[in-house]
C-alpha positions as CSV (number, residue, x, y, z in Angstrom):
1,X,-32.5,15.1,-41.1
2,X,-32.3,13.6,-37.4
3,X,-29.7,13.5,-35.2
4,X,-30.2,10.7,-32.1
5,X,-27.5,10.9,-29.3
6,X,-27.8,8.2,-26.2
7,X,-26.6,8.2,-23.3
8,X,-26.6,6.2,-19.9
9,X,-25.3,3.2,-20.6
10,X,-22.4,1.7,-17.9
11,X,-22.3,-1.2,-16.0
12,X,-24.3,-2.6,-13.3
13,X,-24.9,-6.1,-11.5
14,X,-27.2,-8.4,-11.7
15,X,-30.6,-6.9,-10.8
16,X,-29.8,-3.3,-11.2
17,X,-31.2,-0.5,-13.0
18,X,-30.2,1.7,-15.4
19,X,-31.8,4.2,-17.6
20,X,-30.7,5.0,-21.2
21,X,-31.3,8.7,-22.9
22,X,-31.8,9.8,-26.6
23,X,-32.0,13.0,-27.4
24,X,-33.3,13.8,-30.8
25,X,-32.7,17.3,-33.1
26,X,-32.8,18.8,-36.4
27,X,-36.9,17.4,-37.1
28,X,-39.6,18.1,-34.7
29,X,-39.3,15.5,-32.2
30,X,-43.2,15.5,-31.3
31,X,-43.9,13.7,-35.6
32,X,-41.3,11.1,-34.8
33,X,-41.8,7.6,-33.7
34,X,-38.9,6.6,-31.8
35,X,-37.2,2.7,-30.7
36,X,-34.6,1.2,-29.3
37,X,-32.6,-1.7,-30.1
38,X,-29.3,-3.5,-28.7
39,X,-26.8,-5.7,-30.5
40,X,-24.4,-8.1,-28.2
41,X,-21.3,-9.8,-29.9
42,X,-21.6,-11.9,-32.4
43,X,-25.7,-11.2,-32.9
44,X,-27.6,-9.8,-34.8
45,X,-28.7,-6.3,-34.1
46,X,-32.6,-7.1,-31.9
47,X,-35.7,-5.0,-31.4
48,X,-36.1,-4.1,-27.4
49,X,-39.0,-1.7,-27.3
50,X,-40.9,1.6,-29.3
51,X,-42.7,4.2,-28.6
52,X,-45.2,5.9,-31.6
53,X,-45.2,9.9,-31.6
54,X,-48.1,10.4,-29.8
55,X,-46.7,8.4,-26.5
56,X,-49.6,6.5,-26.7
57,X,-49.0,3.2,-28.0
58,X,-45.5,1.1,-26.6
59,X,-44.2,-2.4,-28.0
60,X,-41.6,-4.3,-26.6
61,X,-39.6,-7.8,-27.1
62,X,-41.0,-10.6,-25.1
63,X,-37.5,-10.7,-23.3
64,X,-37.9,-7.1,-21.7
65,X,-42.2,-7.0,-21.2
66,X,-42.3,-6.3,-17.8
67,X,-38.7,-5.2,-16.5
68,X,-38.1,-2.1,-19.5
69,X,-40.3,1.1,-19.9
70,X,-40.1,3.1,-22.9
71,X,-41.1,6.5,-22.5
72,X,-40.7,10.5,-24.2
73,X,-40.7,13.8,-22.7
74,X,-41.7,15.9,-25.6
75,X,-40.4,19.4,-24.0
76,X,-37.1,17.9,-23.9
77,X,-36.9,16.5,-27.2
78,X,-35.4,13.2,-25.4
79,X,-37.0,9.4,-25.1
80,X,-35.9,7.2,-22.3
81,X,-35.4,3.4,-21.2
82,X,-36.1,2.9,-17.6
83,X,-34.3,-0.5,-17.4
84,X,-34.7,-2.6,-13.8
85,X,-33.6,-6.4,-13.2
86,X,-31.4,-6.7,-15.5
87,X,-29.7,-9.7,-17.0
88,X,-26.3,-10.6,-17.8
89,X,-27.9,-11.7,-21.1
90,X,-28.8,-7.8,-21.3
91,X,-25.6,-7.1,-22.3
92,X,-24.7,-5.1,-25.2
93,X,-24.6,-2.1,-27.0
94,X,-28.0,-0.4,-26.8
95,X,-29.1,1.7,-30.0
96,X,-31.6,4.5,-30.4
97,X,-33.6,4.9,-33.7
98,X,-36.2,6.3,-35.7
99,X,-38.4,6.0,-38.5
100,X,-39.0,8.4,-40.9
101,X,-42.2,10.0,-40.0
102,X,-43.4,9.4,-43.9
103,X,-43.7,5.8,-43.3
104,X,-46.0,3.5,-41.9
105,X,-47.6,3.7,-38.5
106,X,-45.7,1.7,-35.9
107,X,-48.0,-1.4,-35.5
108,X,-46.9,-4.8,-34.1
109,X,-46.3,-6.6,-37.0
110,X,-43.4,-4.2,-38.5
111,X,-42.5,-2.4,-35.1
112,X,-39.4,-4.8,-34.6
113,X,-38.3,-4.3,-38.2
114,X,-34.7,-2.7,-38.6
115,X,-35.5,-1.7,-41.9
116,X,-38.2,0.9,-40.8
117,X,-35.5,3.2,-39.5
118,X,-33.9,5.7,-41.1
119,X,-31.9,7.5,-38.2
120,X,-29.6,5.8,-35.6
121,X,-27.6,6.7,-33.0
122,X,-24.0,5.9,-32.3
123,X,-24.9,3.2,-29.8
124,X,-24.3,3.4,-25.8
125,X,-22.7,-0.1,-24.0
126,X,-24.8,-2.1,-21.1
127,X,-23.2,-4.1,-19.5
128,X,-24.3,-6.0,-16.7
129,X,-22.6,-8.3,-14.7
130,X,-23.4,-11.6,-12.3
């Protein structure tokens, strides 16, 4: 079993930063692939970026390339989300997740799929205002 706790979430104007935690226990954090995703009101819950297990490989939604960075710090047991220029449209609740490491390899084609994670966190609020 994992357990994912975020943190780092709060509000910020309009071209701020933030950066968003998960810490990860109970499975050895250096065999998971880890993501993030965030669900405003009234959507759907979207894909924002992932990292594989190795740190080697990053994806990330077209609406993010270039303003988030997804990284891990395997010592800590903890994956990040450096998040600059934000949007209002950024707003929402910001989730951490991973797949179970006896899945597929994150590729492309499946890495925005909800329904390749098994563990989720309890969700941390953005908000960002203009």
């Amino acid at each position: 079993q994992v357990q994912l706790v975020e943190s780092g979430g709060g509000l910020v104007q309009a071209g701020g930063s933030l950066r968003l935690s998960c810490a990860a226990s109970g499975r050895t954090f250096s065999t998971l692939s880890m993501g993030w995703f965030r669900q405003a009101p009234g959507k759907e819950r979207e894909f924002v970026a992932a990292i594989d297990w190795s740190g080697g490989n990053t994806y990330y939604a077209d609406s993010v390339k270039g303003r988030f960075t997804i990284s891990r710090e395997k010592g800590k047991n903890t994956e990040y989300l450096q998040m600059n220029s934000l949007k209002p449209e950024d707003t929402a609740v910001y989730y951490c997740a991973a797949p179970s490491p006896y899945g597929p390899a994150l590729t492309s084609r499946i890495v925005g799929s909800l329904a390749l994670y098994d563990y989720w966190g309890q969700g941390t609020q953005v908000s960002v205002s203009s």
